[in-house]
C-alpha positions in Angstrom: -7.7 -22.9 6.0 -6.3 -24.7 2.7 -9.0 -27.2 2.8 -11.6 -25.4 4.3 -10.8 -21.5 2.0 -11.6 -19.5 5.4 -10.2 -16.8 4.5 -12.2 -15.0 7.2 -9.7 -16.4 9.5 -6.7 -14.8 8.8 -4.6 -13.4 11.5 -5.4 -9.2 11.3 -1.7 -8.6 11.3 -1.5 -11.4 7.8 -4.5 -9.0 6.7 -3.2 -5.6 7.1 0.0 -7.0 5.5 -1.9 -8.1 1.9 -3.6 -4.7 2.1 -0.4 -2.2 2.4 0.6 -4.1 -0.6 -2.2 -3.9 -3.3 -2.6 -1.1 -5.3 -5.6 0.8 -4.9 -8.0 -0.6 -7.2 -6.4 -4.2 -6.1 -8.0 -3.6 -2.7 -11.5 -2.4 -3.6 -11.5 -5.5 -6.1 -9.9 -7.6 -2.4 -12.2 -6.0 0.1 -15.4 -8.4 -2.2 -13.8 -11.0 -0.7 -15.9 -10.9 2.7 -17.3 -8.8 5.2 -14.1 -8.9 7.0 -11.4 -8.0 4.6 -14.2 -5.3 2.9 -13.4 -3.3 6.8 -9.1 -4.2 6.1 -10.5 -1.6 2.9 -10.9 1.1 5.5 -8.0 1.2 7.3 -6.4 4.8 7.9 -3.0 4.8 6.4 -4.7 3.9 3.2 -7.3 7.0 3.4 -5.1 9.8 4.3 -6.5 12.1 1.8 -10.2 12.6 0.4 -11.6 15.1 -1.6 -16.0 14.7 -0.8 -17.7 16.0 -3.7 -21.4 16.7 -2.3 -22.8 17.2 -5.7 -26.1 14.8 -6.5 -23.3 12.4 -8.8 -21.3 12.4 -5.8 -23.7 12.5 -2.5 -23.9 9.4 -1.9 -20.4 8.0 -2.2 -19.3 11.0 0.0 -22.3 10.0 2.8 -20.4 6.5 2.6 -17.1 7.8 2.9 -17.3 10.1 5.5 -19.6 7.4 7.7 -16.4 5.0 7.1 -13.4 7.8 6.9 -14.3 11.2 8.7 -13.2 10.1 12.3 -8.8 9.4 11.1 -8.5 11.2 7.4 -6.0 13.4 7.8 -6.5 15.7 4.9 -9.7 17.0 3.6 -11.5 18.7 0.3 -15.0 19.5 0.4 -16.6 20.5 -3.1 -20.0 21.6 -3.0 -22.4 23.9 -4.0 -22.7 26.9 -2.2 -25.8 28.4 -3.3 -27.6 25.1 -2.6 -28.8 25.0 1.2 -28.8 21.2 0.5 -25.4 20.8 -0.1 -24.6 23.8 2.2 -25.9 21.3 4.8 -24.6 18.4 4.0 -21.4 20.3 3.8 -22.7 21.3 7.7 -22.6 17.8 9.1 -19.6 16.6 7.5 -17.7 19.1 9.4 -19.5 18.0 12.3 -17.9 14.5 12.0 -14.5 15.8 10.9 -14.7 17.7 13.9 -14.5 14.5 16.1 -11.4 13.4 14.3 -8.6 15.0 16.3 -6.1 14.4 13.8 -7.0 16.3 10.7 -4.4 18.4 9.5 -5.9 19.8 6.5 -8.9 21.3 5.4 -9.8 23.1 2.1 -13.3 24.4 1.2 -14.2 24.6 -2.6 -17.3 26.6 -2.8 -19.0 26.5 -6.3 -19.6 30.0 -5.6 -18.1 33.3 -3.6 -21.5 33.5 -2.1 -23.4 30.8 0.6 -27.2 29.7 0.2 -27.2 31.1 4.1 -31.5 30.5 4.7 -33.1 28.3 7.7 -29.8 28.9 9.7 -27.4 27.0 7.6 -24.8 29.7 7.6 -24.4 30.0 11.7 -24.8 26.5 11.7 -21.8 25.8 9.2 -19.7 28.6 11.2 -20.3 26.5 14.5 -19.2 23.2 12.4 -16.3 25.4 11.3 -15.4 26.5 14.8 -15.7 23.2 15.8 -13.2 21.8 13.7 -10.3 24.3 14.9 -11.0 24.0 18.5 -11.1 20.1 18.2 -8.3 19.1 15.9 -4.5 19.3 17.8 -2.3 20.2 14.5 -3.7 21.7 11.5 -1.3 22.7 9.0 -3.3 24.1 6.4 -7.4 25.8 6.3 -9.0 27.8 3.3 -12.1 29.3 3.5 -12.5 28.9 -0.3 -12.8 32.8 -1.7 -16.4 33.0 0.3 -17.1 36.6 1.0 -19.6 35.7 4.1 -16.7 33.1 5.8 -14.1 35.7 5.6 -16.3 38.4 7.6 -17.3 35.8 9.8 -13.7 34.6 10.2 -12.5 36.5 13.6 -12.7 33.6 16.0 -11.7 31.1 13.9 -8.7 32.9 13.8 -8.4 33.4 17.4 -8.7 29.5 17.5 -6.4 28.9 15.0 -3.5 31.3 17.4 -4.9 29.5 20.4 -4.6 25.8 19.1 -2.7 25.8 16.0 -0.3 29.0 16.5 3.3 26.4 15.7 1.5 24.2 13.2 0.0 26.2 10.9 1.7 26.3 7.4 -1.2 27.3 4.9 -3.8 30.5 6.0 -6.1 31.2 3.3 -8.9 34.1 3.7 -8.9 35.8 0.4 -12.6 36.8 -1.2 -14.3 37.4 -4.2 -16.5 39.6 -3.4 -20.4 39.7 -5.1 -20.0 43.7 -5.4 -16.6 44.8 -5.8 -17.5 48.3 -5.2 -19.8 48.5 -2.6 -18.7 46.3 0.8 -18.3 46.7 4.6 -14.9 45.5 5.3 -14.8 43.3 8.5 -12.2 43.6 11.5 -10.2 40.5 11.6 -7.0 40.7 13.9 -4.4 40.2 11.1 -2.0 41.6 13.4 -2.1 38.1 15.2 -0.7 36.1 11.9 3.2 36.5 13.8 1.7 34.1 16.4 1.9 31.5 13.2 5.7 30.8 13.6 5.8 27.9 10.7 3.5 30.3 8.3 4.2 29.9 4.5 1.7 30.4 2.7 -1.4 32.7 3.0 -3.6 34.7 1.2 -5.4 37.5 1.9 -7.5 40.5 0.2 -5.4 44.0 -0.7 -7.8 45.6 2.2 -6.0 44.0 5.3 -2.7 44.5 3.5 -1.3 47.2 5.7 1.8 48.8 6.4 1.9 46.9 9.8 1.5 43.5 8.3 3.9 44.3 6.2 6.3 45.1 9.0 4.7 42.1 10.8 5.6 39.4 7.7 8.9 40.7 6.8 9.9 41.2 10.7 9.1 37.1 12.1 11.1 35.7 14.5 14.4 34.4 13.2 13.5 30.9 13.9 10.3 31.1 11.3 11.1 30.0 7.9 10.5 32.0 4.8 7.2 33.3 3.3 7.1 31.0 0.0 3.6 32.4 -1.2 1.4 35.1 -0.8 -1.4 35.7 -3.1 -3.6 38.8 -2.8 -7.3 39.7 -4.6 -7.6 43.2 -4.9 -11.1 44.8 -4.9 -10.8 48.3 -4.0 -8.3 50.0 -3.4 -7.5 52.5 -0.5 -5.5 55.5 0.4 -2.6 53.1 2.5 -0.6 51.3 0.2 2.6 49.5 0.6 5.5 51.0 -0.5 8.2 49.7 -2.9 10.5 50.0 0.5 7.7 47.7 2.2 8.4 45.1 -0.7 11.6 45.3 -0.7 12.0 44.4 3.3 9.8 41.8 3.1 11.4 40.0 -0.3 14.5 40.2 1.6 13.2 38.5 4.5 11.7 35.7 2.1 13.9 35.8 -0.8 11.9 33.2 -2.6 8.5 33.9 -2.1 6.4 33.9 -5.2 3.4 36.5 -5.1 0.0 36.3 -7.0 -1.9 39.8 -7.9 -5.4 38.4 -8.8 -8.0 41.6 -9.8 -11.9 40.5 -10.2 -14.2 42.8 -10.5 -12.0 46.1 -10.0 -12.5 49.0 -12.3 -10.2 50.9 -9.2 -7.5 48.4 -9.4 -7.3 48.7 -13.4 -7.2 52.3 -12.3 -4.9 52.2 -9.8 -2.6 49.2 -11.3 0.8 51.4 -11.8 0.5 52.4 -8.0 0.1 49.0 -6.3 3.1 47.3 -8.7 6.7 48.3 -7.4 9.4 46.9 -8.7 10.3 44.8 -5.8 7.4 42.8 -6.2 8.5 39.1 -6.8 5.2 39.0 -9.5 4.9 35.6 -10.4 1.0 35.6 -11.4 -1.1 38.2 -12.9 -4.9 37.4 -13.1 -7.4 40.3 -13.7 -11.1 39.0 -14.0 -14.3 41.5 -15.5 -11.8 44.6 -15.1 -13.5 46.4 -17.9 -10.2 47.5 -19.0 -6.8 46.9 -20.1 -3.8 48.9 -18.7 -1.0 49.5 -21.4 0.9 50.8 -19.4 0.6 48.2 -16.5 1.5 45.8 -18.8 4.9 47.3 -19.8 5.6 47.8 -16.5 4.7 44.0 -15.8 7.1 42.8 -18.9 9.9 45.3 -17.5 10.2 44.9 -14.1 8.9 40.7 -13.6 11.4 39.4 -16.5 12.7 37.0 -14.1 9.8 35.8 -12.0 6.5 36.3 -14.1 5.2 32.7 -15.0 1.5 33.1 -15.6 -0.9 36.5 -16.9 -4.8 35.8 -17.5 -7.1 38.5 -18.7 -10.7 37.5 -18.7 -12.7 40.1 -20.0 -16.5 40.6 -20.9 -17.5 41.3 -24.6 -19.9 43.9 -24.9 -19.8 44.9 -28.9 -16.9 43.7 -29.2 -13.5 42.5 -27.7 -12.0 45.3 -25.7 -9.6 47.1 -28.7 -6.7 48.1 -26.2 -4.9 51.9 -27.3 -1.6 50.7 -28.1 -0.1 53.9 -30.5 1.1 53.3 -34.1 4.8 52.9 -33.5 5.1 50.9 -29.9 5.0 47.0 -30.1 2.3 45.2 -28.7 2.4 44.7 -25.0 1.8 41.2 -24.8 4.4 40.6 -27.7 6.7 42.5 -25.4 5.9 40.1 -22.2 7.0 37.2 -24.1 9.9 38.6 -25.4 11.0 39.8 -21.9 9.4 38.0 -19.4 11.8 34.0 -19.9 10.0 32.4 -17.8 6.2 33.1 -19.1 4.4 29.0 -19.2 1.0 30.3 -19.5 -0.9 33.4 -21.3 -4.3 33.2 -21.0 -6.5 36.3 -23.2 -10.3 36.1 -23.5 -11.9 39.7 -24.2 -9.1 41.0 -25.7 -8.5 42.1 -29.5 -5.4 40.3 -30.6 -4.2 40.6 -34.0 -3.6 37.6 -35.5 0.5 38.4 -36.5 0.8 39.2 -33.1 -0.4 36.0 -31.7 2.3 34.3 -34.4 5.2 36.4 -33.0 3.8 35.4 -29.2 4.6 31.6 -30.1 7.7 32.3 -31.4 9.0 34.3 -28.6 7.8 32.3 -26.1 7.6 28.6 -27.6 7.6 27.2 -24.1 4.6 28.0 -23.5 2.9 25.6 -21.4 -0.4 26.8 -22.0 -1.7 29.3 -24.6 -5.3 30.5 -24.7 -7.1 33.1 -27.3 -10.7 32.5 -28.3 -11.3 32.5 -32.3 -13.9 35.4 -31.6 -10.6 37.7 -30.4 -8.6 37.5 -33.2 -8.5 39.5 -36.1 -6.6 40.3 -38.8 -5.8 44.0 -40.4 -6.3 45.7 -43.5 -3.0 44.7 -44.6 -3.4 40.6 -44.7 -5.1 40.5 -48.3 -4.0 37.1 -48.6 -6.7 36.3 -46.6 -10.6 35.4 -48.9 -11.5 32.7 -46.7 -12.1 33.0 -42.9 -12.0 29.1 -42.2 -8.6 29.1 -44.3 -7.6 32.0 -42.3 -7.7 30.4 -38.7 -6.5 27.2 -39.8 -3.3 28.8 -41.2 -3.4 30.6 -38.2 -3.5 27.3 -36.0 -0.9 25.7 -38.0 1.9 28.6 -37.7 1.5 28.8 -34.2 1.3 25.1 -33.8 4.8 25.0 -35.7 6.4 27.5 -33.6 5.1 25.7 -30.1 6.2 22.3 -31.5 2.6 20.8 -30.3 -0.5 20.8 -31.8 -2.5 24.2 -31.0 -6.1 25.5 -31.5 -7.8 28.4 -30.9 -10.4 27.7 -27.9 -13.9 27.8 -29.4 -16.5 30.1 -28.3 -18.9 27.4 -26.5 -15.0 27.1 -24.7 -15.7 30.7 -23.3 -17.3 30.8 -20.2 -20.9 32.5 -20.6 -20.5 35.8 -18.7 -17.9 36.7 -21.1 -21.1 37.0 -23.9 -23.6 37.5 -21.3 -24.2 40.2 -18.6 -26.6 38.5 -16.1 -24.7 35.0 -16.5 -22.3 34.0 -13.2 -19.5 34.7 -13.4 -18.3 32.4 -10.8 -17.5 30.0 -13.2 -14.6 31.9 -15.1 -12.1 32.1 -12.4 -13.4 30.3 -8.8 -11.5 27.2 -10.0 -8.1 29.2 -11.0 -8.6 30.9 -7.8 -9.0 28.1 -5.8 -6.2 26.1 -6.7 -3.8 29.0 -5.5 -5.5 27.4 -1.9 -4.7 24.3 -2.3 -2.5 22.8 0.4 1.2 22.1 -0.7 4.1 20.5 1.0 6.6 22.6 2.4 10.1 21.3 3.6 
């Protein structure tokens, strides 16, 4: 072999022992070596998780991948664009091929939209895929349907087939929507009452429609062998007569002492409306997103900065500007609510306001309240500053004094995110508005490691 450089020749054992020990760009850069160490590249324990992005960039990589990778990868993300039948398609056959793997454990779906591209029979063809993959694979642990309206009312048997194959495995059930008309939908039966057949179930999410009294009962009454609920994140589109009560909460936060919930709004004028109802106290509120609301709640907000001191880590408002950014009635001698949230609420990493009137002094006192902030977004075209800042001739001097005091006070450099930073159906009425919040959203569905 010395003389002769047949490295071809290697024993597969030699091989497979080089490989385990290069980096990953070290064996891409290996596998050019010859046709036999290019298949040691392909081995499974060095492709246990792949993310396929079936955009045009990344078509052809994922065809590749999934020809080489689909039949032993154990954990799976497909991007794609849902209102493309194309991709819709392509998205099709690769769940075809996953659904000969057997040993998949994870699967997450990442839409680019809440709706599907469902023409020529793509959508009862990516269902059957979809069944497919259940029925086939022995132990999933985690499946999201990616926020998709249409997957979620077609979701019934695949989660009779997730209780029938998967009912001691399963860790991660996600079925929440975003739905295309908030106001006006059918809701679907789905057999929620089945989710205690989940024994290992951590983490799921779900729309406020299916939350009911008796899944309630049913979460916060498992068998005492099933471990905690560590997550539960709810969208809330409408909202009906049957809520849960704060006793509800209170059962079920006892029964999961550490579970961390998500209240995520889009689209809801009636759960703006109905926002001091659905919070109770016992709510372990760790997220607060609200999406195209129309409105801002005051008095939801106090409540928020009262009653989440301890657990509230995140609030976004997205909001559309019509005129103008929405001018919230706060009185003349009250604070300013979301002064108040970083004040109270200790643990606040990320405040996120686009649509909303700030004044400029109260954005100052935010940053010094909460100068941990991990993330701190405000749009130049929301802040303003009173009658009382004369100081003020220049409006370029203005924001960049502006930047500079809140920089000081979060000990990092800080600027205000510029308009063409704002996604488009915050200026626009008939723009998508899929764009603001499907990627926030879908990272609450992303599968995480439990112990």
């Amino acid at each position: 072999m010395a003389a002769g450089g047949d490295w071809a020749s290697l024993p597969s054992v030699v091989l497979e022992d080089i490989f385990s020990k290069l980096s990953p760009k070290d064996r891409i850069r290996a596998s050019s070596t010859c046709h036999k160490w290019r298949e040691y590249l392909f081995l499974p324990q060095f492709w246990p998780v792949i993310t396929f992005n079936l955009n045009y960039k990344g078509r052809t990589r994922s065809r590749f991948f999934s020809s080489k990778c689909a039949k032993f990868v154990k954990e799976v993300t497909i991007e794609f664009n849902s209102t493309r039948s194309s991709q819709v398609w392509d998205c099709t056959r690769l769940l075809e091929l996953l659904s000969r793997n057997g040993q998949l454990e994870c699967l997450s779906l990442r839409p680019s939209n809440c709706y599907f591209d469902g023409g020529d029979g793509s959508l009862e063809s990516f269902l059957e895929s979809l069944r497919l993959v259940v029925k086939k694979n022995r132990r999933l642990l985690h499946l999201s349907l990616g926020c998709t309206e249409i997957l979620l009312n077609n979701s019934q048997e695949v989660l009779s087939l997730l209780v029938k194959h998967h009912g001691p495995s399963l860790q991660s059930l996600h079925l929440a929507s975003v739905k295309e008309d908030s106001s006006n939908y059918n809701l679907p039966f789905i057999g929620l009452d089945s989710i205690s057949a989940f024994s290992n179930l951590r983490s799921l999410s779900l729309d406020y429609d299916f939350l009911s009294p008796k899944l309630m009962a049913t979460l916060a009454h498992r068998k005492h062998t099933a471990p905690p609920l560590q997550s539960l994140s709810i969208h809330i589109h409408r909202v009906g007569p049957r809520q849960p009560t704060e006793e509800m909460w209170k059962e079920l936060t006892d029964a999961s002492p550490n579970l961390e919930l998500t209240l995520n709004l889009v689209h809801s004028i009636e759960g703006i409306q109905a926002l001091l109802d659905i919070l109770k106290p016992s709510m372990p509120l760790t997220h607060f997103r609200q999406y195209f609301c129309g409105d801002i709640s005051v008095a939801s907000l106090n409540m928020i900065s009262s009653h989440y001191r301890s657990t509230l880590r995140s609030l976004t408002i997205i909001e559309a500007i019509e005129i103008q950014p929405i001018n919230y009635n706060n009185g003349y001698d009250t604070e300013d609510p979301f002064v108040m949230l970083a004040w109270r609420c200790t643990r606040l990493e990320v405040l996120k306001l686009i649509g909303v009137s700030l004044d400029q002094k109260d954005l100052v006192a935010i940053a010094r309240l909460r100068s941990g902030l991990r993330e701190l977004m405000v749009p130049s075209c929301c802040v303003f500053w009173s009658e009382e800042d004369e100081d003020y001739y220049d409006e370029d001097e203005a924001l960049l004094d502006l930047q500079y005091k809140v920089s000081e006070s979060l000990g990092r450099k800080w600027h205000l995110l510029p308009e063409f930073s704002v996604p488009p159906a915050v200026f626009f009425r008939n723009a998508s508005a899929d764009n603001a919040y499907m990627n926030e959203l879908l990272e609450d569905q992303v599968w995480r490691m439990y112990s």
